[in-house]
N, C-alpha and C positions, 0 to 999 in steps of 0.2 A: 657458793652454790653446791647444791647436792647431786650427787651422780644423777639420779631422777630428773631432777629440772635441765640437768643437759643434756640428758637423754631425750626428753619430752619438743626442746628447743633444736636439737638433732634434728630429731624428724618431723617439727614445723621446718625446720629449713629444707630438709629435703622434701620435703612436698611441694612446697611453694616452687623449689626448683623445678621438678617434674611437670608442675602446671605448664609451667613458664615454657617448658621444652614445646610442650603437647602442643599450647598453645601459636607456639611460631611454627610448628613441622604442619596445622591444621591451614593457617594462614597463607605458607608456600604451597601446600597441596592446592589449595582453594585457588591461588596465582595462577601457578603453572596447568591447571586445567582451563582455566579462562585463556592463558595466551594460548592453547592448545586449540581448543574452540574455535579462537581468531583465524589463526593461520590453518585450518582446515575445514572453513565455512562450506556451506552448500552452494554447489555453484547453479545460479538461476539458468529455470529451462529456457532455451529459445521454444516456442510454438508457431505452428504456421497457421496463419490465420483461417477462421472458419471452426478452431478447433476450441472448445471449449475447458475453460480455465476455473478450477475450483480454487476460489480466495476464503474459503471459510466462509465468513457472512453471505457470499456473492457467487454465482455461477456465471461467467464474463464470460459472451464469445465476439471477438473483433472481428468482424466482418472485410470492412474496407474502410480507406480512404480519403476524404476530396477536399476542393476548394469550389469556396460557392460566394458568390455575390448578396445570397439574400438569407435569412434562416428560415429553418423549417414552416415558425409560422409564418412565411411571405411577407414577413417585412424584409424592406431594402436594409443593405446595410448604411451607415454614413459615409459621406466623400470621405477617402484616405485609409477606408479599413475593408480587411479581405475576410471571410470566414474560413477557419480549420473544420474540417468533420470529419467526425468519426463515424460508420454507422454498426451500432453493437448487439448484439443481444442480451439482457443482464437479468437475471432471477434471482429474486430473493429468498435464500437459500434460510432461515429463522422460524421462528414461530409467528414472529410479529409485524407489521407495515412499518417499515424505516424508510429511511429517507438520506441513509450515510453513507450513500455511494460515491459523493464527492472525491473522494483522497483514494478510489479505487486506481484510478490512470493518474500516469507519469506521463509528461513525454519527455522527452530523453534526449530529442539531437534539436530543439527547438529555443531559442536562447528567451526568459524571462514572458511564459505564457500567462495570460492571464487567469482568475479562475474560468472555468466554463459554465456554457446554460448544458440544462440537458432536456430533450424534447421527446415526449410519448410519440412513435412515428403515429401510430393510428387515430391518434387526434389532432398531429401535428401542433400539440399546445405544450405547455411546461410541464414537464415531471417534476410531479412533488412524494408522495411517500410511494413505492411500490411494495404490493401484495404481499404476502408468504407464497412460494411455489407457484405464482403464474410468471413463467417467462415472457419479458417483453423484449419490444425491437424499440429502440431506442435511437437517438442521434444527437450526438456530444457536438456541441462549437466553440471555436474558441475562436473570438474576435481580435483578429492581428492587426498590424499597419500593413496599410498596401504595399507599402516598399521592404517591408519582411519578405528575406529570399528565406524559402524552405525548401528542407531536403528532398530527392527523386521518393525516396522509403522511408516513411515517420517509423521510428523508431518509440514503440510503448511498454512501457512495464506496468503489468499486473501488480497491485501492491492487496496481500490478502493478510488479514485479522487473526489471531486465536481466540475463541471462546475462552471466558473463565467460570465457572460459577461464580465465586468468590476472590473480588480484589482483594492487594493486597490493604491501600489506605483504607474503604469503609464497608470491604465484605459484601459489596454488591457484584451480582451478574454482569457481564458487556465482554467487547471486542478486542483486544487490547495485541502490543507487539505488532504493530501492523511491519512489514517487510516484503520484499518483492520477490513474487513467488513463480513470475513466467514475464519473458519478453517476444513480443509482437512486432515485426518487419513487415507496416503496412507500405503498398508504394500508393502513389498519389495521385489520383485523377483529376483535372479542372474540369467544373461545369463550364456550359459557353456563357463567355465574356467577364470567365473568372481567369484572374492571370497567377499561374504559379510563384 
């Protein structure tokens, strides 16, 4: 071999070395801020109810409370089942009529709820997609077993969205990261002849 050729082969080896550094000091950087992030999360607000709650998509205000025997639209419920209500105000905070307010509330101290209905209070019928910026009054149910003991103060987490322009898999606009951005200590009212 010629001085050249191991000189040239020198410093193919010391580059490759150099990558190799760069590369694993990029990889621990990149670690050690993630477990940094972890153990220094944001810790979720409490809010007192009545006080309105910005989830991104959603302006969420939890009003109150209760247990009711029948839902909003006056039907009965069936022997053996109690209704949860919530009653909220929610505005759709976008440009456009959605309908993805589902996965807004948690409840939190209620062991395996089912999903809920949600009901327009002024027509007392089903909500299905709401407006851009008309605030509505709303009332969440969630159909239990009558022998479900629930807590004195339901316990709700806000769970609110980021915008993106552009996803990461196919570069479309939407909601994404949903996370809980505010908790709600509702206490609990029975309507009559509803049993807590």
């Amino acid at each position: 071999m010629t001085p050249s050729a191991v000189s040239k082969a020198n410093k193919a080896l010391y580059t490759r070395i150099i990558a190799g550094i760069g590369g694993l000091l990029a990889g621990a950087l990149s670690l050690g801020f993630s477990i940094y992030e972890t153990r220094t999360g944001t810790e979720v607000a409490q809010v007192a109810p009545g006080k309105p709650v910005n989830a991104g998509q959603w302006l969420v205000t939890l009003n109150s409370g209760g247990i009711a025997t029948e839902t909003p639209d006056g039907r009965r419920l069936a022997d053996g089942k109690k209704a949860l209500t919530l009653d909220l105000t929610l505005e759709n905070m976008t440009a456009e009529s959605s309908n993805l307010y589902r996965d807004t509330l948690k409840l939190e101290n209620v062991a395996n709820p089912p999903l809920p209905q949600f009901y327009l209070v002024r027509d007392n019928d089903l909500l299905w997609d709401l407006q851009p910026m008309m605030p509505e009054k709303v009332k969440v149910v969630w159909q239990l077993p009558a022998t479900q003991t629930l807590p004195k103060v339901l316990n709700v987490a806000i769970v609110g969205t980021t915008y993106k322009p552009k996803d990461n898999l196919y570069a479309a606009p939407g909601w994404f990261n949903p996370n809980d951005v505010a908790r709600v200590g509702l206490p609990l009212s029975a309507a009559q002849g509803a049993n807590p």
